[in-house]
C-alpha positions in Angstrom: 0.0 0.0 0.0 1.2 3.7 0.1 2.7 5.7 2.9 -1.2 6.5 4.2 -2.6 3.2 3.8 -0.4 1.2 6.3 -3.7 0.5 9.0 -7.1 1.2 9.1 -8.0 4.3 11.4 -10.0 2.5 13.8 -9.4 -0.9 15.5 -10.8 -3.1 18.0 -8.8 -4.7 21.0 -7.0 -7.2 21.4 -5.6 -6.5 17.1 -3.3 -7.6 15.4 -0.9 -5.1 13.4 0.1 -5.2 10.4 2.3 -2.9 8.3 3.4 -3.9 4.6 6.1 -2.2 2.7 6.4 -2.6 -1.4 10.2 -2.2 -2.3 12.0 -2.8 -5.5 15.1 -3.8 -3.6 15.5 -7.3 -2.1 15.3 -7.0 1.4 15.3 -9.4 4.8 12.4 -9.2 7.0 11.9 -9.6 10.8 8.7 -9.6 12.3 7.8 -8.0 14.7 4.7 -8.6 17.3 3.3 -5.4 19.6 0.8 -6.2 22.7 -1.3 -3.1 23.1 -3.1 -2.4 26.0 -6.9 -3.5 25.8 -7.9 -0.4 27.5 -6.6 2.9 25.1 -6.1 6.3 27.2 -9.1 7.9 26.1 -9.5 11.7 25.3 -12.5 13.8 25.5 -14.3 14.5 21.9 -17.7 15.9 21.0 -19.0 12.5 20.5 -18.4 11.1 23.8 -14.5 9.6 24.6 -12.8 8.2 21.9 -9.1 6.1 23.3 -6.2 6.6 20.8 -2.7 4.6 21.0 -0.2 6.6 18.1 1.4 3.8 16.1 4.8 4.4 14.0 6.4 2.3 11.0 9.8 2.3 11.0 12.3 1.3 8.2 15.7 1.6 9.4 14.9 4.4 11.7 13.1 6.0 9.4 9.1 6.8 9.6 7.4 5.8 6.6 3.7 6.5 7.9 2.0 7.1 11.3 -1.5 6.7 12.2 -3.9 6.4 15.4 -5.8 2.9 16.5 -8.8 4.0 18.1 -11.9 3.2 19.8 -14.8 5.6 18.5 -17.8 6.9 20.4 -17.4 5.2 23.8 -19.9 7.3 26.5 -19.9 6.0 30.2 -23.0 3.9 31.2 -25.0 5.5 33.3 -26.2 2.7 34.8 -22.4 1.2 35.2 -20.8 4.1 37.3 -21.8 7.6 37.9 -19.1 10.4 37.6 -17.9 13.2 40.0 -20.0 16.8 39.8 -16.4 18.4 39.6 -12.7 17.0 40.2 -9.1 19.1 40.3 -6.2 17.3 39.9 -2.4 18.8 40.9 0.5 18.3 39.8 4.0 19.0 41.1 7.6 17.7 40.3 10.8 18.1 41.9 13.8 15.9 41.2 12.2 14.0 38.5 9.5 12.7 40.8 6.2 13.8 40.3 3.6 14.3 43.2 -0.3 13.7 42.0 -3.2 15.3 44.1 -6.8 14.7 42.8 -10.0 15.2 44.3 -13.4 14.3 43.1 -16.5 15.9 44.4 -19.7 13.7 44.1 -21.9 16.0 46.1 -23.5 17.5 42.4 -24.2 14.0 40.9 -27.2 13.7 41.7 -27.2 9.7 42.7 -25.0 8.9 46.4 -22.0 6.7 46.1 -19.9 5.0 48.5 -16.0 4.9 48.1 -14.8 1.6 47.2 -10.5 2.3 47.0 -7.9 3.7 45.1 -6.0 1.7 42.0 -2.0 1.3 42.2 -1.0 4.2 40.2 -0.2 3.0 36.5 2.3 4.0 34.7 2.2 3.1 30.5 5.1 5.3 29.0 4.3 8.5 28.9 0.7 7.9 30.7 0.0 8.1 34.2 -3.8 6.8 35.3 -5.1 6.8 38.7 -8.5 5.0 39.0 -11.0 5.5 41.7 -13.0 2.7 42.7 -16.8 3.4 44.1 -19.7 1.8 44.9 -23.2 3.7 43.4 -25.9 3.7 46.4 -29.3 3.3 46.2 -30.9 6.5 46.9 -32.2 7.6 50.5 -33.9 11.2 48.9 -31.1 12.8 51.3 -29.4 15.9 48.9 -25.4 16.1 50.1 -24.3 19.2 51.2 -21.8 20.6 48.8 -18.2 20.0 49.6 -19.2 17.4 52.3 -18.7 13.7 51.7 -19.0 12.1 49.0 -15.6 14.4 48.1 -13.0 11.8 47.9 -9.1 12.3 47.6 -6.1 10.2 46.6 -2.5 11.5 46.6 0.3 9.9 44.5 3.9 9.7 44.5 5.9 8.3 41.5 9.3 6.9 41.2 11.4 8.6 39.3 10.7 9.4 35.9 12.5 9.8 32.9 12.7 13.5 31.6 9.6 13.8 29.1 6.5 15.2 28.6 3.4 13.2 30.7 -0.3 13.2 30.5 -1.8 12.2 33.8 -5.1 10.5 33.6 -8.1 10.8 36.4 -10.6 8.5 35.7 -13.6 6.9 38.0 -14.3 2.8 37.6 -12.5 3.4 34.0 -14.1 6.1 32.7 -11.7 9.2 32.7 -12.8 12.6 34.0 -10.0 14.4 33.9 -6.3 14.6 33.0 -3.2 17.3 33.5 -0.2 17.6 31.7 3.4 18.0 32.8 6.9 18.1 32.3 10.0 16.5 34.1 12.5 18.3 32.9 16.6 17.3 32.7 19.4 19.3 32.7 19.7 19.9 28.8 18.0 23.7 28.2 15.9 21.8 25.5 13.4 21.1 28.1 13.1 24.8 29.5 12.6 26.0 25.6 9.9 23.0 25.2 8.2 24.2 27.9 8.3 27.7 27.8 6.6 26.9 24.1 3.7 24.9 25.4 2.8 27.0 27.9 2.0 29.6 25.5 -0.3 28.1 23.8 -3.8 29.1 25.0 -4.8 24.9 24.8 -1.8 23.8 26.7 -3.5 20.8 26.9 -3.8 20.2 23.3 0.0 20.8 22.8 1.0 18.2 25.5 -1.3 15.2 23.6 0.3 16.0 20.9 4.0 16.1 22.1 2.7 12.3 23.0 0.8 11.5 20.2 3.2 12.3 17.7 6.3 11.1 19.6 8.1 14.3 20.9 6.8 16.2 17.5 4.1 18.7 19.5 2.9 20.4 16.3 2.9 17.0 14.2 4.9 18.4 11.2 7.6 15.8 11.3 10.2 17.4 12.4 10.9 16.0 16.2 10.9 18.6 19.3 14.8 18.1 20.0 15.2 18.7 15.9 13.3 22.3 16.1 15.0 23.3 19.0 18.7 22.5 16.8 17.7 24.3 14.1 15.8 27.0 16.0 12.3 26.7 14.1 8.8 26.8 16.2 7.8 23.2 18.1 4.1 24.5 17.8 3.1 25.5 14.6 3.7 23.3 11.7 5.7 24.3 9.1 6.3 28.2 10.5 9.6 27.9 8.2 12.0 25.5 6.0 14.8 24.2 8.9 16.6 24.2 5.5 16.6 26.3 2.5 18.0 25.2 -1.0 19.1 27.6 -3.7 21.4 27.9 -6.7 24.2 29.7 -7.7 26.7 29.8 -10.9 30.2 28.9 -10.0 33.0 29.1 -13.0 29.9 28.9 -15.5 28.4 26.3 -13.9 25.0 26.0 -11.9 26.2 24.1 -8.2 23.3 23.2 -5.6 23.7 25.8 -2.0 21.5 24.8 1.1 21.7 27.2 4.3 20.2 26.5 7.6 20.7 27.9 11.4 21.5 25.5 14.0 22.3 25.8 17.7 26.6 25.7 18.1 28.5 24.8 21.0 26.2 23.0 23.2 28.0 19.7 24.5 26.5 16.0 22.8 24.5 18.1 20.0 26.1 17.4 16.4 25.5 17.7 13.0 25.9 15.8 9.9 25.0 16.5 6.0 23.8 13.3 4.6 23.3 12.6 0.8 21.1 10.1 -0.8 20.1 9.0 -4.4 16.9 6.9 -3.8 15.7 8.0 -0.1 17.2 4.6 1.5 21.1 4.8 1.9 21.8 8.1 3.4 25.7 8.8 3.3 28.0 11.5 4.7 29.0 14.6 2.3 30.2 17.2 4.6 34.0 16.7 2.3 31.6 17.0 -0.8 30.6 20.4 0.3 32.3 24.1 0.8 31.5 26.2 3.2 30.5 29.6 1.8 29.4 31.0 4.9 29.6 30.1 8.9 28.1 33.2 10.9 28.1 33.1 14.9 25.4 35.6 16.7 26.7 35.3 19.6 24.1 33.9 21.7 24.7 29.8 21.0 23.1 30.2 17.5 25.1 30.1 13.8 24.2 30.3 10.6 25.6 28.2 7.5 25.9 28.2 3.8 27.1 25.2 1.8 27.3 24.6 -1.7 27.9 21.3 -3.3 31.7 20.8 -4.9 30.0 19.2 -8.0 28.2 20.9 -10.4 24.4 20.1 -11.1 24.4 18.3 -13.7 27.8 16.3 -12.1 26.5 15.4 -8.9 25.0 11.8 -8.0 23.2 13.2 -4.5 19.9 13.9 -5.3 18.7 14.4 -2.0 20.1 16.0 0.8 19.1 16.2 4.4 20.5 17.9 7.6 20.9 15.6 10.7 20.7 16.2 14.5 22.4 13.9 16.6 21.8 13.7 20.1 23.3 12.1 22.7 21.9 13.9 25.4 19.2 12.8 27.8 16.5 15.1 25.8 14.1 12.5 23.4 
């Protein structure tokens, strides 16, 4: 199939995956078997809660399509649970371990319940859920008071966790009522930037699914988190501006292929590479196959480049070129 045609866009649990890839190239094959959870985090939509789980196909490293196994339409049962009038849930993290306060007031539900207990905390990657256990009573005509019991709370301590970006999940017999995001951040100043960006976003929310979602890509352009902050484009808007721009210039009477981009210089574990390819599979090194034109430093950790291929246009076997960011720091 092609690059969009990999899955179907909605799945029932348990599934089985299965992603196909047409190549004119002899290749060796290794299967590869996923267990998903039977019970999707679950997000909040018009038509009730739909759960998503973001899968990736990989060749090589590379992503060749993406796409989102859900569950459509699911509504709690009224008759199965009843849900909390109003919750909060709190969120604070110091030293990479994250403290979880959530309260749910049943006082405005209308029906009396009966608390049952608290869940272990689970953890699934970058999901935290806390599940609240209770018991609907029949009804005595009594009206609660507001604020008085039923208002139940739970407060959760992780271990620590690895510098990312989280979604904690409330939810009441397994159906969710509310979620938080948040961030425990490392040491590499990616993490400030990230935040600092998602936080000004008016639907912070929205921004930190996605930073999930799409794998540490919180606009979903492509184009990773740790990737935007290198070569200083916007993590939350898609596509504000080319990382890298391509031109042409005439050399001895000869057209020659120029690319310029600006990068963050100097910071320790952050590299870059030029890589050259002819048919989008092998990618090879040509940083001795360029010259550098230009190499401007602003002073404040940034640089901007200009390189233009040795070989003239109508000489040169790369037909695709690409910038690479390699990290070995602890940001994703």
């Amino acid at each position: 199939p092609g690059i969009n045609d990999v899955v179907t866009d909605a799945l029932t649990y348990p599934q089985q995956l299965i992603a196909i890839s047409k190549s004119d190239l002899p290749v060796d094959f290794y299967g590869n078997s996923i267990l998903l959870p039977s019970n999707p985090v679950p997000t909040r939509t018009d038509a009730g809660y739909s759960g998503g789980i973001p899968v990736v196909f990989r060749l090589d490293g590379d992503t060749l399509a993406k796409t989102v196994i859900s569950e459509e339409g699911f509504k709690p049962d009224p008759d199965d649970t009843v849900l909390p009038s109003s919750s909060e849930v709190s969120v604070v993290v110091k030293e990479a371990i994250a403290t979880i306060s959530v309260v749910a007031d049943f006082t405005g539900a209308g029906v009396p319940v009966q608390f049952n207990n608290w869940d272990e905390l689970e953890i699934r990657g970058n999901y935290i859920v806390a599940n609240l256990l209770v018991d609907v009573l029949e009804d005595d005509g009594e009206i609660p008071t507001p604020g008085a019991p039923p208002v139940f709370e739970g407060v959760f301590t992780t271990g620590p966790l690895k510098p990312a970006h989280y979604q904690f999940l409330f939810t009441v017999n397994g159906h969710p009522v509310a979620r938080n995001f948040f961030m425990v951040k490392g040491d590499h100043p990616f993490f400030d930037w990230l935040d600092e960006h998602l936080r000004s976003l008016e639907s912070h929310a929205d921004a930190g699914l996605n930073a999930i979602i799409h794998q540490n890509d919180a606009d979903g352009d492509g184009l990773s988190d740790f990737y935007e902050w290198a070569m200083l484009t916007n993590p939350v808007k898609s596509f504000d501006r080319a990382p890298v721009r391509p031109g042409i210039i005439t050399r001895n009477g000869k057209k020659h292929f120029t690319f310029d981009f600006d990068f963050r210089e100097g910071f320790e574990g952050v590299d870059y590479q030029i890589q050259g390819s002819d048919d989008l599979l092998k990618w090879v090194p040509i940083e001795t196959s360029c010259t550098v034109m230009e190499h401007t430093e602003n002073g404040d950790g940034t640089s901007h480049v200009s390189l233009c291929l040795d070989q003239a246009v109508d000489q040169v076997p790369t037909r695709f070129i690409r910038v690479v960011v390699i990290n070995t720091q602890e940001a994703p």
